[in-house]
N, C-alpha and C positions, 0 to 999 in steps of 0.2 A: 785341238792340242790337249794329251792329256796328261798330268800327273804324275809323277811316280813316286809320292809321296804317303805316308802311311796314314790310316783313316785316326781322326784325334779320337778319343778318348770320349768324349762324348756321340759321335759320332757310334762306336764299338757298343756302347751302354743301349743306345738307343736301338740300335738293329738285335743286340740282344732281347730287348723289352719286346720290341713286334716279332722277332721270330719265335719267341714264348705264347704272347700270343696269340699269334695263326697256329701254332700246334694246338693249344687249350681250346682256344674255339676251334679247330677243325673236330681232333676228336671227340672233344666234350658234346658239342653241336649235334655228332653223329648218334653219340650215346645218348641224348636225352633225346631228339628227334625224329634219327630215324632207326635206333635200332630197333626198338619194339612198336614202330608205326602200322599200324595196323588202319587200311583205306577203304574204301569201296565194298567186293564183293569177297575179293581177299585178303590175304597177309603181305603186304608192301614191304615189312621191315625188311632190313639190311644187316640183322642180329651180328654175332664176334663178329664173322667174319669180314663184314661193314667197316666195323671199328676198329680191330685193327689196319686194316686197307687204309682208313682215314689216318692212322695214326703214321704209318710208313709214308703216305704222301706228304701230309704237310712238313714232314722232316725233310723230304726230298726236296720239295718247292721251298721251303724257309733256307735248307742250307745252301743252294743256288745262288738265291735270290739274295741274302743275306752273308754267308758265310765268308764271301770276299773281304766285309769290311769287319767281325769281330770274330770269324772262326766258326760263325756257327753251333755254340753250344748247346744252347734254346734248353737247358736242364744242370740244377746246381749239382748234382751227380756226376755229371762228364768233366765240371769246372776243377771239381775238385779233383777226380781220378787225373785228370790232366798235369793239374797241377804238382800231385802228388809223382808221377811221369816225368817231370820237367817238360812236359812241353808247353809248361805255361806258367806264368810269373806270378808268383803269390800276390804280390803285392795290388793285381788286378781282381782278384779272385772276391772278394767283398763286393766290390762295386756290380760286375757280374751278377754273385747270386741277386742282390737285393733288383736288381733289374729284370731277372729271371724270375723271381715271385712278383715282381709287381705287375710283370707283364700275363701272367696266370691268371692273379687276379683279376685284373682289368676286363679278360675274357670272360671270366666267367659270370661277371658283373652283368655286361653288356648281354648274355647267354640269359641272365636271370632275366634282368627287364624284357627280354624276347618270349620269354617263355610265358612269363605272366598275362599275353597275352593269346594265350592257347586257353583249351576248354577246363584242362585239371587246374583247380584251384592250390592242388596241394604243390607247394613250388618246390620247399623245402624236402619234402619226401621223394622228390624226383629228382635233389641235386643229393638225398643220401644215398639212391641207386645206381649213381653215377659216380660215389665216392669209393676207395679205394680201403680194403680192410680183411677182417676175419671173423668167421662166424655168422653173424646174420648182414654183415656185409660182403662175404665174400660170395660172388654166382652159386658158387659149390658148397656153399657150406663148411668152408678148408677153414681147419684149425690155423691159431696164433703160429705156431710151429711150420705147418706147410706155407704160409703165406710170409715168414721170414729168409725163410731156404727159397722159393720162388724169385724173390725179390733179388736178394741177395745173388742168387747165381745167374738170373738175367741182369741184370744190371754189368756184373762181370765179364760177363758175354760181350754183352753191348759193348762196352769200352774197350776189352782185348780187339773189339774188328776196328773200333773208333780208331785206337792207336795203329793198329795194321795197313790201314788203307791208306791215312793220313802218314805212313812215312815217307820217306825220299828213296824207297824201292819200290813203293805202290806205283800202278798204273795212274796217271794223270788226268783229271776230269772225273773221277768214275764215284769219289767216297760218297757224294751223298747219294747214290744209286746204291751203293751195298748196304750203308748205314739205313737208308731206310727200307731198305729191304729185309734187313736185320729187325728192325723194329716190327715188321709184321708178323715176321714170324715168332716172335718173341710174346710179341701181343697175342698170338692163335696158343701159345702154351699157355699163358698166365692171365689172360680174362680172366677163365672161371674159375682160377684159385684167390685171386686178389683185383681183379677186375684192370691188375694192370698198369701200375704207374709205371717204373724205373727212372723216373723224374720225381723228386722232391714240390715242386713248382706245380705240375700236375695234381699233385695229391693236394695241397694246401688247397689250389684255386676251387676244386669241389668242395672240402670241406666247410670251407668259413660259408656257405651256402646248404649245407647239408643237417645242421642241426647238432645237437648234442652229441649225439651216437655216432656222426660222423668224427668230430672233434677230437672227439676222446680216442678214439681208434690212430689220428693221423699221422701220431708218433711213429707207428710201428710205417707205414711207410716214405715217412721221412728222412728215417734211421736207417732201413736194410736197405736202401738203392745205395745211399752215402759208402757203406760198408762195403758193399760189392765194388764199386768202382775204385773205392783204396785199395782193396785188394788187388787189382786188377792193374793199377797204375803202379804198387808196389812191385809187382811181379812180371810184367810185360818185357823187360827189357831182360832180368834172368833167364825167362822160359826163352823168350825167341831170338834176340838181339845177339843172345852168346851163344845160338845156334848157328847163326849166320855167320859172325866171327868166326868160331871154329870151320867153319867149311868154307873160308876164304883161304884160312891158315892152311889146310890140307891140301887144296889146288895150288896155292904157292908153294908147297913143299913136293907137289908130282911136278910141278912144271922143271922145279930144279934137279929131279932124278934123274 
């Protein structure tokens, strides 16, 4: 017999917390272990292309898996653009983030104690290579400037498909298949400008691990993913929603000629 009743409230907190993260540990995991793993006679790693692939799956398996019962946000960036959207209720939107950082963290906790027992001693220098930033954290070497524009217009991205898939003209079953397929590609542009957050939650979880220089940096990608996805939830329903209305209005006015 089953239910048809709405998941409570903790319930929604708590699939939040583990769908953050299986994302954090999926792709942090990747980043610190097997992108640059280097085995045997040859080169093992699994470099970007690895990590983003890891970053796109766990989204797909987390929103599955999880998305039934809180929507699957797993990043305080989508909470908000959503929110900002209406497709989601301010008043949740608190409880969410702090769910959504804590569950980053917790990954990347559990990632620490893992690592410590590998051969590098240095832990902290291997969770600031894994941190998100500019200049001598960014892959490329991308200025404050490139790695704001980065951010900001992925993240934008992100959430214009988020809102797209997830409407009531979207195909049925299919969002976390595009959504993470979005995020991979997303990730293959913006590793080596910013190593890649578009999550708030992501970036924190490496930082508080990563040392100073991580720290100091983690504003900037706290700030442009937020940015991007207001933008994005501000605008979604302008650009496409009154595209669709009008070409309803047009077909209702040929059908009556």
């Amino acid at each position: 017999m089953t239910s048809s009743s709405s998941p409570s409230t903790g319930a929604r907190l708590a699939a939040e917390f583990a769908g953050t993260f299986i994302l954090v540990f999926g792709v942090i995991g990747t980043a610190l272990f097997a992108a640059g793993f280097n085995g045997g006679d040859g080169n093992l790693n699994v470099g970007f292309l690895g990590v983003a692939l890891a970053l796109g799956l766990t989204v797909v398996v987390g929103a599955y898996a999880l998305g039934p019962v809180s929507g699957g946000h797993f990043n305080p960036a989508v909470t908000l653009g959503l929110a900002v959207a209406r497709r989601f209720g301010w008043g949740d939107v608190l409880g969410y983030l702090v769910a959504q950082f804590l569950g980053g963290i917790a990954a990347s906790a559990l990632l620490f104690v893992i690592l410590s027992g590998g051969e590098n001693p240095d832990l902290t220098a291997q969770f600031t290579g894994a941190s998100t930033g500019y200049g001598v954290l960014s892959p490329g070497g991308f200025s404050l400037l490139s790695v704001i524009l980065i951010e900001v217009i992925t993240t934008a991205i992100f959430v214009y498909v988020i809102l797209g898939v997830t409407s009531s003209r979207a195909a049925a079953g299919f969002a976390p298949l595009a959504i993470g397929f979005t995020l991979t590609l997303l990730a293959l542009i913006a590793i080596p400008v910013s190593n890649a957050s578009f999550n708030p939650a992501r970036s924190l979880a490496t930082a508080v691990f990563g040392g100073p220089e991580a720290l100091g940096q983690v504003w900037v990608t706290l700030l442009a993913p937020v940015i991007g996805a207001i933008i994005a939830g501000a605008t979604f329903s302008l650009l496409f929603e009154r595209t669709v209305a009008l070409s309803a209005d047009a077909e209702r006015v040929s059908a009556n000629a």
